[in-house]
MDAnalysis code that builds the backbone (N, CA, C; Angstrom):
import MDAnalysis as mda
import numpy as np

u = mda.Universe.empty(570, n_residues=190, atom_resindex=np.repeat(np.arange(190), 3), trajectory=True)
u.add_TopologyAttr("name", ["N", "CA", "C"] * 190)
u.add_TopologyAttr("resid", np.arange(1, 191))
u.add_TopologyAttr("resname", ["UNK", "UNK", "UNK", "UNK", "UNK", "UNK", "UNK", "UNK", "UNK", "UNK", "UNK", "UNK", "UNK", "UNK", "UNK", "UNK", "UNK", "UNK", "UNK", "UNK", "UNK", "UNK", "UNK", "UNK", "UNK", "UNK", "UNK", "UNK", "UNK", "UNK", "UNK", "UNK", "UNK", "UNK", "UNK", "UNK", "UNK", "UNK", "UNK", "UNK", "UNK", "UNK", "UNK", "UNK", "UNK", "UNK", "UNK", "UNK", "UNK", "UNK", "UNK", "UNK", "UNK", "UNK", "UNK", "UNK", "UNK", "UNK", "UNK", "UNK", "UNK", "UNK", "UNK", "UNK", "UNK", "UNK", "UNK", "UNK", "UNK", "UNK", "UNK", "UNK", "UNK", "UNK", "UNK", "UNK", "UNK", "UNK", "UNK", "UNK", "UNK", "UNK", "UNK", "UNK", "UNK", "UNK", "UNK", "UNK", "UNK", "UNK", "UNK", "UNK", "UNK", "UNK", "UNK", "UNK", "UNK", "UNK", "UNK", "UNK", "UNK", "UNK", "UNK", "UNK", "UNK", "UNK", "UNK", "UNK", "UNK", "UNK", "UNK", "UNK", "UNK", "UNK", "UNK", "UNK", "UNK", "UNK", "UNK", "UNK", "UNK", "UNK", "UNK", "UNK", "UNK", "UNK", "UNK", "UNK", "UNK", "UNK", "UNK", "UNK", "UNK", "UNK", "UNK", "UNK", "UNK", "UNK", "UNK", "UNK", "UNK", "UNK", "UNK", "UNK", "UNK", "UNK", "UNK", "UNK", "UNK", "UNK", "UNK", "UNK", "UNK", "UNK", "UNK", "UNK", "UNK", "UNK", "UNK", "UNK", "UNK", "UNK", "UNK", "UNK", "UNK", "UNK", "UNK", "UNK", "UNK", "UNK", "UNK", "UNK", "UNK", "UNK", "UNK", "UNK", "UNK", "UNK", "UNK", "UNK", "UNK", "UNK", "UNK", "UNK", "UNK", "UNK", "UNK", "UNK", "UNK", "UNK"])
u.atoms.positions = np.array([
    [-18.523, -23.815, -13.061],
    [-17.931, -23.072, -14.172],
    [-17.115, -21.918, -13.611],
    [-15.830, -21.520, -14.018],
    [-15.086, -20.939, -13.876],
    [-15.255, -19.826, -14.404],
    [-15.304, -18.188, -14.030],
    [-15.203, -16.934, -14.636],
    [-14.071, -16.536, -15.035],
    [-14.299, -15.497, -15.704],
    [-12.751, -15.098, -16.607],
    [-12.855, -13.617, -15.689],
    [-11.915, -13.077, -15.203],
    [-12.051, -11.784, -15.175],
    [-12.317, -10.662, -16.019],
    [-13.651, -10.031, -15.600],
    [-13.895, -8.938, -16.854],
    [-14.100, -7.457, -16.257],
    [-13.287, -7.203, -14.929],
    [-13.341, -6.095, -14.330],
    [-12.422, -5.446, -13.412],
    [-12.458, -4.192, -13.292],
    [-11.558, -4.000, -12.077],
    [-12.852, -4.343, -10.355],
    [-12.119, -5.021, -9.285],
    [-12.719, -4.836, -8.021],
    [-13.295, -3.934, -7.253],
    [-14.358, -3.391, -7.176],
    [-14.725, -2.520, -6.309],
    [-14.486, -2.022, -4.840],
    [-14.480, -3.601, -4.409],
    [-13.375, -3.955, -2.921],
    [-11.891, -3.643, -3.134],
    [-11.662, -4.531, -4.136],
    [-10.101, -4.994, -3.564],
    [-9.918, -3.924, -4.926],
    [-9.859, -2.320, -4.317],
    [-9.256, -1.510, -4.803],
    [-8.599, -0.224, -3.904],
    [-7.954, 0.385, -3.724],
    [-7.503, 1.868, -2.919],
    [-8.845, 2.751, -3.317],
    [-8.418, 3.096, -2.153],
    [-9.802, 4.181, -1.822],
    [-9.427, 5.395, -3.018],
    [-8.352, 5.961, -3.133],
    [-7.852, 6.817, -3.940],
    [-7.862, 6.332, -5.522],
    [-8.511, 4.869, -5.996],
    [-9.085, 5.103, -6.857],
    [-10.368, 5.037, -8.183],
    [-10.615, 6.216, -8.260],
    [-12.043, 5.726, -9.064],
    [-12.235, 5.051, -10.150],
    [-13.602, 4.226, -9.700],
    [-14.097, 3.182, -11.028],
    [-15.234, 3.656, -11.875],
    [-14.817, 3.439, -13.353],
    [-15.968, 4.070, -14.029],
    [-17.154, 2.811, -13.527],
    [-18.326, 3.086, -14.183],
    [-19.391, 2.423, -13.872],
    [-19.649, 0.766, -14.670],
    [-18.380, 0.785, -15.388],
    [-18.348, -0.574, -16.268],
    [-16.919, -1.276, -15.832],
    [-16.307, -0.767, -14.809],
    [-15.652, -1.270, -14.036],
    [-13.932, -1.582, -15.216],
    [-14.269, -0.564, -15.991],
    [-12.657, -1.271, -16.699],
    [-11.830, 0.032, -17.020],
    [-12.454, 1.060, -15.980],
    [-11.130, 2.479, -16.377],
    [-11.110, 2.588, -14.588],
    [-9.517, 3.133, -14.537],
    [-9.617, 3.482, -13.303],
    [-8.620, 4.896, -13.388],
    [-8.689, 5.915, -12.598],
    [-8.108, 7.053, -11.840],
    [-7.589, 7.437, -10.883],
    [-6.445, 7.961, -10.609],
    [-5.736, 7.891, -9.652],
    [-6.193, 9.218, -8.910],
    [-6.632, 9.741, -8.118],
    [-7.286, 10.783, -7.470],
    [-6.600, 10.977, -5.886],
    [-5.425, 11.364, -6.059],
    [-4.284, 11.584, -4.942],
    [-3.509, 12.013, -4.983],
    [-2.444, 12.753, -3.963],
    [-1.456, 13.429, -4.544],
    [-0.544, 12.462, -5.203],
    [0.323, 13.173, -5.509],
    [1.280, 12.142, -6.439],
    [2.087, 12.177, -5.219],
    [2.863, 10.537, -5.586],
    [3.656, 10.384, -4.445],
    [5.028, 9.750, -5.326],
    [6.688, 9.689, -4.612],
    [7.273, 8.762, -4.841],
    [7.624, 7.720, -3.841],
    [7.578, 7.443, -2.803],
    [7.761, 6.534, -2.055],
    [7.551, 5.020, -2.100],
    [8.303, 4.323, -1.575],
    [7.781, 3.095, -2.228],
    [6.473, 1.939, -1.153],
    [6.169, 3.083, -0.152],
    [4.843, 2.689, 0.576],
    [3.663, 3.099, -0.196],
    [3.988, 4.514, -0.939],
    [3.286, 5.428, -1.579],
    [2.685, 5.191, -2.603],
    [1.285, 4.433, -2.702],
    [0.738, 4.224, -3.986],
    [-0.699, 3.476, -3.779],
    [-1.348, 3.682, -5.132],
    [-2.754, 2.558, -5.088],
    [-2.852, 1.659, -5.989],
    [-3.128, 0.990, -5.946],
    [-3.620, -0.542, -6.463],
    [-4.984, -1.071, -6.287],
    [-5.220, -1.859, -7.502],
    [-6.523, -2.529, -8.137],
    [-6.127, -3.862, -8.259],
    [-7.204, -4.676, -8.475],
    [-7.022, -6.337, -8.509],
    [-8.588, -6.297, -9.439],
    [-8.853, -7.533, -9.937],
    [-10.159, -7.650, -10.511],
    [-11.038, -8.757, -9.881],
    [-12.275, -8.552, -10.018],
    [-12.690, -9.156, -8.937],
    [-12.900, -10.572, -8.943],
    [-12.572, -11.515, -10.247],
    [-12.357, -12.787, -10.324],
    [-10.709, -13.144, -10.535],
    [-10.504, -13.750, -10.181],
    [-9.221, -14.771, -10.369],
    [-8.813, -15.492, -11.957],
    [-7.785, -15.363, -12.243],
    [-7.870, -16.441, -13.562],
    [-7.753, -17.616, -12.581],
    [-8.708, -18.350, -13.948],
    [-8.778, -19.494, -13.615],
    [-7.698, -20.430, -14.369],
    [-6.777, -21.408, -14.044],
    [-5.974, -21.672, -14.309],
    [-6.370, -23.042, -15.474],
    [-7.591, -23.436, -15.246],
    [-7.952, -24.258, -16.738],
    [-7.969, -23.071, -18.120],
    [-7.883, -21.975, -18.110],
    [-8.384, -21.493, -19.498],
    [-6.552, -21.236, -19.752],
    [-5.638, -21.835, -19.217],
    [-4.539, -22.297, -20.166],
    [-3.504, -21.145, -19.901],
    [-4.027, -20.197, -21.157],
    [-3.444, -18.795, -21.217],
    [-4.251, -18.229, -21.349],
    [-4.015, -16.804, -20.154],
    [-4.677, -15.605, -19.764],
    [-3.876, -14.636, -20.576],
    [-4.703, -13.525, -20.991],
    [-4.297, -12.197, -21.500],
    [-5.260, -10.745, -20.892],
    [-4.788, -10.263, -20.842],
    [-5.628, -9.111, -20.442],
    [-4.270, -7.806, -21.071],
    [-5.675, -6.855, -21.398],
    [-4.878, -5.044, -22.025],
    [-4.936, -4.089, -21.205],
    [-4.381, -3.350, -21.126],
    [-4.265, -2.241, -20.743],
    [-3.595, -0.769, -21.056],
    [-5.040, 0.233, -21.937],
    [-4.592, 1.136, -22.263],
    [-4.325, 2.375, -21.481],
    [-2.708, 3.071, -21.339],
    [-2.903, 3.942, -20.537],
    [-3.418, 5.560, -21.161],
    [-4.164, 5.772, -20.263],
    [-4.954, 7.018, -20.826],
    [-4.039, 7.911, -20.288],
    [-3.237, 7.547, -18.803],
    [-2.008, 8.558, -18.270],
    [-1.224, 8.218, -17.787],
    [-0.549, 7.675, -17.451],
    [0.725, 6.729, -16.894],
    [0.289, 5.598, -15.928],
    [0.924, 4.054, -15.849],
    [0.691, 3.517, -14.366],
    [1.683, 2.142, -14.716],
    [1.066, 0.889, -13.618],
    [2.253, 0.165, -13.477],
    [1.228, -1.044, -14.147],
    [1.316, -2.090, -14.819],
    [0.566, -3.115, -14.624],
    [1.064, -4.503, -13.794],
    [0.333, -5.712, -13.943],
    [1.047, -7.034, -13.596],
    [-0.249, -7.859, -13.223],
    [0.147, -8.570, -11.774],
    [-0.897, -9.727, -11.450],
    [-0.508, -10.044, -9.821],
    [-1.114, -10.508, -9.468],
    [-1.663, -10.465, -8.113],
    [-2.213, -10.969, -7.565],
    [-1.646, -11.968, -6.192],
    [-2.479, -12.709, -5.499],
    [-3.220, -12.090, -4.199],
    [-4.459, -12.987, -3.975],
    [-5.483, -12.503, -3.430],
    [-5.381, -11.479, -2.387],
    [-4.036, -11.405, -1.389],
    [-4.173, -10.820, -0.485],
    [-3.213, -9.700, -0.291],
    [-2.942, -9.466, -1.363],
    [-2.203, -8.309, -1.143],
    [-1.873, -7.130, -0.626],
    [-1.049, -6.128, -0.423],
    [-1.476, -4.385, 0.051],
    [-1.834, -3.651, -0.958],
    [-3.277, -2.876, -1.167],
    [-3.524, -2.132, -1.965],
    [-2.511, -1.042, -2.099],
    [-1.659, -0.906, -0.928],
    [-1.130, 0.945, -1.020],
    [0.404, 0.800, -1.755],
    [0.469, -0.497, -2.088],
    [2.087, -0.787, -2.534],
    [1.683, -0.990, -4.291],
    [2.832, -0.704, -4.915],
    [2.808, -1.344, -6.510],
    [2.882, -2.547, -6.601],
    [2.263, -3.140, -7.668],
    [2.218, -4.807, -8.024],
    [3.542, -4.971, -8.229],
    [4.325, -5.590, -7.600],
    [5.841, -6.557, -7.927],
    [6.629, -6.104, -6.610],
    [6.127, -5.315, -5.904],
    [7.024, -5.144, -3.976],
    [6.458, -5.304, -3.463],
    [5.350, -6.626, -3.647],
    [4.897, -7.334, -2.624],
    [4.816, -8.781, -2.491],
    [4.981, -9.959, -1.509],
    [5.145, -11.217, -2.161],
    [3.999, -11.459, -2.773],
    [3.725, -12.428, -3.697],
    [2.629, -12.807, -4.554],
    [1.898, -11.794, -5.430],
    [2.996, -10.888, -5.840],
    [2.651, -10.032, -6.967],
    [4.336, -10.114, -8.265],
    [3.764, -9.587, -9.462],
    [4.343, -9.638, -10.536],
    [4.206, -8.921, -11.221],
    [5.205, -7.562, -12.242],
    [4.663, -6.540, -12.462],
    [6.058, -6.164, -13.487],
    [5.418, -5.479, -14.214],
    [6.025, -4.480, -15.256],
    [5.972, -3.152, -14.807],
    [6.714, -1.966, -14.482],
    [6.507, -0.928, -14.293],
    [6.954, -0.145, -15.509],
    [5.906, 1.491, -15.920],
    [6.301, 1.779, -16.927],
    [7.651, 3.143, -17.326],
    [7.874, 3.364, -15.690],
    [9.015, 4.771, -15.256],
    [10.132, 4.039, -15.984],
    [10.378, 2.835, -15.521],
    [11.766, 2.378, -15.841],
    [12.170, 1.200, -16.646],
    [11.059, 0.921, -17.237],
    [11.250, -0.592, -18.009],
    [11.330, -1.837, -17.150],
    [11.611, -1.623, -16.200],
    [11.807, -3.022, -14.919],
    [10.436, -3.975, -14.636],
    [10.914, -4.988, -14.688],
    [10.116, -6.032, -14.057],
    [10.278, -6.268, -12.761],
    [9.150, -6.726, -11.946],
    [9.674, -6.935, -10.596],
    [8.599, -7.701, -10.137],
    [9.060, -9.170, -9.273],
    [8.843, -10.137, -8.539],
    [8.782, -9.632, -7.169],
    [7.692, -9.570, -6.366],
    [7.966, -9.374, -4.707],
    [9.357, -8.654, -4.467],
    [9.870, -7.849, -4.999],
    [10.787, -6.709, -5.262],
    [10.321, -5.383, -5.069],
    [11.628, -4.259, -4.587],
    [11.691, -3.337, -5.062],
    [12.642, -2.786, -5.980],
    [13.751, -3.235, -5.630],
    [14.619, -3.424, -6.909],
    [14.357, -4.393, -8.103],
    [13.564, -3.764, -9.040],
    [13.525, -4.678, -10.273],
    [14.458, -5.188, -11.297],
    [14.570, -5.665, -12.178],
    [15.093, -6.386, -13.531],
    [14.894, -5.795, -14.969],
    [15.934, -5.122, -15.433],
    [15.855, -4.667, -16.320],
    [15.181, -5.796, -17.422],
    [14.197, -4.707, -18.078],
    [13.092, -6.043, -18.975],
    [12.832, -5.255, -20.274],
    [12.005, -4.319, -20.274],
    [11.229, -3.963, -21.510],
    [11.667, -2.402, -21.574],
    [10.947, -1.393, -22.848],
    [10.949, -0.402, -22.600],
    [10.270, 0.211, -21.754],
    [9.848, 1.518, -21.426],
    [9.435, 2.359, -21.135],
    [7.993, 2.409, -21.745],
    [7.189, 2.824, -20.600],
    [5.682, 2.920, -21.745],
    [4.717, 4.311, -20.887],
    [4.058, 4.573, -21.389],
    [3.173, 5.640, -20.839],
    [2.164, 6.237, -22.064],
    [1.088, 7.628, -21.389],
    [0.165, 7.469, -22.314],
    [0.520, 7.065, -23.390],
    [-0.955, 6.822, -23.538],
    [-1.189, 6.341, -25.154],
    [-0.910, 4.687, -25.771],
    [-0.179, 4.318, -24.790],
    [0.539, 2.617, -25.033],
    [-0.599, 2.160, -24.634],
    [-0.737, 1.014, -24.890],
    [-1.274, -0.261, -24.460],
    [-0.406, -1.855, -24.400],
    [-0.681, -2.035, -23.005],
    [0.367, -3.078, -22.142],
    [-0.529, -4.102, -21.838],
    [0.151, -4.959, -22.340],
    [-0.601, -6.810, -22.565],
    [-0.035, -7.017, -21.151],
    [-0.520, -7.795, -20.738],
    [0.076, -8.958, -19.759],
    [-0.992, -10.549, -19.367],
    [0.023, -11.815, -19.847],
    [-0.238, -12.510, -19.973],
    [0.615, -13.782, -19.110],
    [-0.418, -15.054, -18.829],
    [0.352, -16.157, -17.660],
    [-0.316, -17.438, -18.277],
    [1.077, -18.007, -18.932],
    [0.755, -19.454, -19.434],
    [0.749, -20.486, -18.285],
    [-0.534, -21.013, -18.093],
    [-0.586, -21.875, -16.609],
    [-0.191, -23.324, -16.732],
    [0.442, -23.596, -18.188],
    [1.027, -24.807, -18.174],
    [2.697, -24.794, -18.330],
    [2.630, -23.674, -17.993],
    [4.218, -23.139, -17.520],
    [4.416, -22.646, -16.772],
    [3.424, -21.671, -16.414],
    [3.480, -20.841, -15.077],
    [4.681, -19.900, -15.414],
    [4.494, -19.642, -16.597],
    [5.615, -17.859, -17.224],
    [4.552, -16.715, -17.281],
    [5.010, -15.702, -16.915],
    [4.059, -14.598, -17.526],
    [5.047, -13.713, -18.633],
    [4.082, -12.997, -19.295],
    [4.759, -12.222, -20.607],
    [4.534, -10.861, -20.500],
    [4.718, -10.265, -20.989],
    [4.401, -9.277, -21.915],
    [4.015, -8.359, -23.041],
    [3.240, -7.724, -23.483],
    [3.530, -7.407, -24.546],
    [3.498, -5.418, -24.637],
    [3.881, -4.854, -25.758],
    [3.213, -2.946, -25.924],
    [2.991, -3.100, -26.852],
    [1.935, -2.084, -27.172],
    [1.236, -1.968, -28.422],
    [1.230, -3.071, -29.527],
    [1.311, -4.338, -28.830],
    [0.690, -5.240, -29.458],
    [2.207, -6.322, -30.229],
    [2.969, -5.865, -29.374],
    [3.745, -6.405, -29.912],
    [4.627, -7.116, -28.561],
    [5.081, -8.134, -28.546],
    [5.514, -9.152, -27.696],
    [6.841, -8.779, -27.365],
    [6.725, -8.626, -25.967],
    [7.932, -8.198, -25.187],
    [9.174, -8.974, -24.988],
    [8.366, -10.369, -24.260],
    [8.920, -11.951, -23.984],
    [8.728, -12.007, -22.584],
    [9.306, -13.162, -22.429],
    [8.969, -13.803, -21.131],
    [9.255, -13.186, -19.457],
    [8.835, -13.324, -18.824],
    [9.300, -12.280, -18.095],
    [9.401, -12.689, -16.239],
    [8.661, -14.153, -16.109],
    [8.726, -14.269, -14.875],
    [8.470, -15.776, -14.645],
    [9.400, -16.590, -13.978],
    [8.894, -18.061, -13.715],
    [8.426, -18.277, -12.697],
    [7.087, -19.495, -12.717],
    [6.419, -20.030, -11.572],
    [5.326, -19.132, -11.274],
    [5.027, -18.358, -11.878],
    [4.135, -17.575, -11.392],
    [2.632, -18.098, -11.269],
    [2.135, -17.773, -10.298],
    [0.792, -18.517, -9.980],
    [0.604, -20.166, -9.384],
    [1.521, -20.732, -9.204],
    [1.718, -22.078, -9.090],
    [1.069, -22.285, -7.396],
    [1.008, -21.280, -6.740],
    [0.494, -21.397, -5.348],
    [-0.391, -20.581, -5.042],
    [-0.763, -19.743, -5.524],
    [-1.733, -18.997, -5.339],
    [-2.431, -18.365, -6.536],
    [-4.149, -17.831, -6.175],
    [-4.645, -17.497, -7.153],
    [-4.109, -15.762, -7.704],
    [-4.315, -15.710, -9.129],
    [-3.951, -14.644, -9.802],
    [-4.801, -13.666, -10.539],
    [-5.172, -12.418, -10.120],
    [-5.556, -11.634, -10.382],
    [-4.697, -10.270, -11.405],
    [-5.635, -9.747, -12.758],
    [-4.930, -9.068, -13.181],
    [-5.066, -8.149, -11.995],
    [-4.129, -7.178, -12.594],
    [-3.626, -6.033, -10.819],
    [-3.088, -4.958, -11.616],
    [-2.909, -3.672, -11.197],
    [-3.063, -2.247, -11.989],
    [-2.164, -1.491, -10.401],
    [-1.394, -0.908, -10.454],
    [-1.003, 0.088, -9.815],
    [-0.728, 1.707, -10.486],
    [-1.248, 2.487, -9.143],
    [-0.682, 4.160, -9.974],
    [-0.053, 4.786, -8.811],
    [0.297, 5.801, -9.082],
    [0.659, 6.903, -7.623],
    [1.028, 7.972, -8.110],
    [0.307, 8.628, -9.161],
    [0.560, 10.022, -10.099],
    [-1.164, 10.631, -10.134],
    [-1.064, 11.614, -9.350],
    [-2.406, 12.596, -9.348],
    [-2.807, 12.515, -10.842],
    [-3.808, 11.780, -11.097],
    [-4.620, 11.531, -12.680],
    [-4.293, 10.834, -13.589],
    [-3.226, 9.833, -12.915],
    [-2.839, 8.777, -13.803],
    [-4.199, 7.754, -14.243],
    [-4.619, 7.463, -14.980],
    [-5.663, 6.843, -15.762],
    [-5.393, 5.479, -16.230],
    [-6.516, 4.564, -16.637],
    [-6.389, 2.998, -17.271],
    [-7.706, 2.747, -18.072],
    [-7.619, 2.314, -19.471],
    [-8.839, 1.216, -19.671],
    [-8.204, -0.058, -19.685],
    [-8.963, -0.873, -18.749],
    [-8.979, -2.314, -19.318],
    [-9.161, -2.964, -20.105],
    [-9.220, -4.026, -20.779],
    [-9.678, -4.826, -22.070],
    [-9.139, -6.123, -21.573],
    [-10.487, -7.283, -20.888],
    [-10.082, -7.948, -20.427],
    [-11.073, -9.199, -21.288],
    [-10.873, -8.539, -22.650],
    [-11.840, -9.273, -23.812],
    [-12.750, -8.963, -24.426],
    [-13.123, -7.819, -23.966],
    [-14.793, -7.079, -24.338],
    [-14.356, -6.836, -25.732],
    [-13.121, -6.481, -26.362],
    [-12.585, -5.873, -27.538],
    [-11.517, -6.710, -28.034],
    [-11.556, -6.632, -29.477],
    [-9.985, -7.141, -29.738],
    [-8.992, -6.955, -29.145],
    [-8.034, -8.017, -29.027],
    [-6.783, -7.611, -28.383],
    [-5.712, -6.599, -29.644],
    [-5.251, -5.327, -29.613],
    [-3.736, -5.163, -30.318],
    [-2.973, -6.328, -30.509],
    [-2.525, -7.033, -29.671],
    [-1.284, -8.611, -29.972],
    [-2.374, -9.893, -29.472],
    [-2.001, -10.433, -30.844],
    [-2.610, -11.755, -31.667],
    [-2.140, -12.977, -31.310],
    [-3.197, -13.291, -30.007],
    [-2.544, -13.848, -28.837],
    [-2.284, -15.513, -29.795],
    [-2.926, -15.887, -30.861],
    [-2.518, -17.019, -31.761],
    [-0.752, -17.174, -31.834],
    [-0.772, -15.881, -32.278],
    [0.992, -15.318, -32.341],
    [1.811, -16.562, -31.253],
    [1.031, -16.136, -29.950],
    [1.493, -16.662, -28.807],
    [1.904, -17.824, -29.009],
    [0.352, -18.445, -29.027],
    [0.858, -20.071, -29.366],
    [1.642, -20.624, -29.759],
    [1.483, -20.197, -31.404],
    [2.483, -20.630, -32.110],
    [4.176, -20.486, -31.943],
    [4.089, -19.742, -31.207],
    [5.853, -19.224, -30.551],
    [6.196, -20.084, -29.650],
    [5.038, -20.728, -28.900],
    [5.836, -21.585, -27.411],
    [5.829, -22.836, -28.757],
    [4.420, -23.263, -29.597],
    [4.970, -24.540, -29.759],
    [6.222, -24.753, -30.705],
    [7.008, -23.668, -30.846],
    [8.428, -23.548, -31.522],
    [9.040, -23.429, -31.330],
    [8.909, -23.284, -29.460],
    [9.681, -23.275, -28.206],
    [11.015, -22.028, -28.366],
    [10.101, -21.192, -29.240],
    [11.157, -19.844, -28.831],
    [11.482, -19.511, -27.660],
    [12.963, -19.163, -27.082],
    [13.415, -19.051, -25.439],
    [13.405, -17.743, -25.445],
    [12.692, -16.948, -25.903],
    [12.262, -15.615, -25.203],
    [10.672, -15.419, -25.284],
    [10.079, -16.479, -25.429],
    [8.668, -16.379, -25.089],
    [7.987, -17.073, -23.551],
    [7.160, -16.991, -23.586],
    [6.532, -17.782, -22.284],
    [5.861, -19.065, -23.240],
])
């Protein structure tokens, strides 16, 4: 039987940041940096598993950060999407970014108070998006097709904050929504 991810990693996290004791808020406890070596990163400690179809996972920011997904072996000290086998929404600039540092203009802007979906249809191998519950669109092809995928969290702002919601709670966006959009084969969905 296959697990769903329901946490952030205790390992496969930066030392710089702390886990509450239920493993689904994290803190950025470092100076703030801008560099693009300059940063920490989280992974969770199971993998989606690629039979449960479509994955979703939330993320509310309590203070600014980056989200996305992430294969197993990544660099904790880099943001999710400038590294190969990562995929990521950042929230400074609206950009998406694939094993990039120059990203793709994608979505808005998000920070406290938002909450940022990110989701990977594994019979497409698209990942999505969504804020506050509302559907961004599609945002990245092939993703996961070679390696396993972990949700993944980056920060690099002294007290930047996260809760997870990797199901424990309703989701904000009505991941049914989802469905029904691919099987109507809308071309800005996943």
């Amino acid at each position: 039987i296959s697990r769903l991810p329901t946490r952030w990693s205790d390992q496969s996290r930066h030392e710089l940041l702390s886990m509450s004791a239920d493993g689904r808020d994290l803190i950025y406890y470092g100076a703030s940096c801008s560099g693009d070596k300059d940063a920490a990163a989280a992974r969770t400690v199971q993998p989606i598993p690629v039979a449960c179809g479509i994955y979703y996972y939330e993320v509310e920011i309590l203070s600014k950060g980056q989200k996305g997904l992430a294969g197993p072996d990544v660099k904790l000290s880099r943001l999710p999407g400038w590294e190969a086998n990562t995929w990521a929404y950042h929230g400074d600039d609206g950009c998406s970014f694939a094993a990039e540092k120059t990203g793709q203009k994608y979505g808005p802007t998000f920070g406290t108070g938002d909450v940022i979906g990110c989701g990977v249809d594994f019979t497409t191998h698209k990942a999505f998006f969504t804020k506050n519950g509302v559907l961004i669109g599609h945002a990245f092809d092939n993703v996961g097709m070679h390696v396993d995928l972990y949700p993944s969290i980056g920060m690099r702002h002294s007290d930047e904050a996260v809760r997870a919601n990797f199901g424990q709670e309703p989701f904000k966006f009505d991941i049914a929504t989802l469905k029904s959009l691919v099987v109507e084969g809308s071309p800005n969905v996943a």
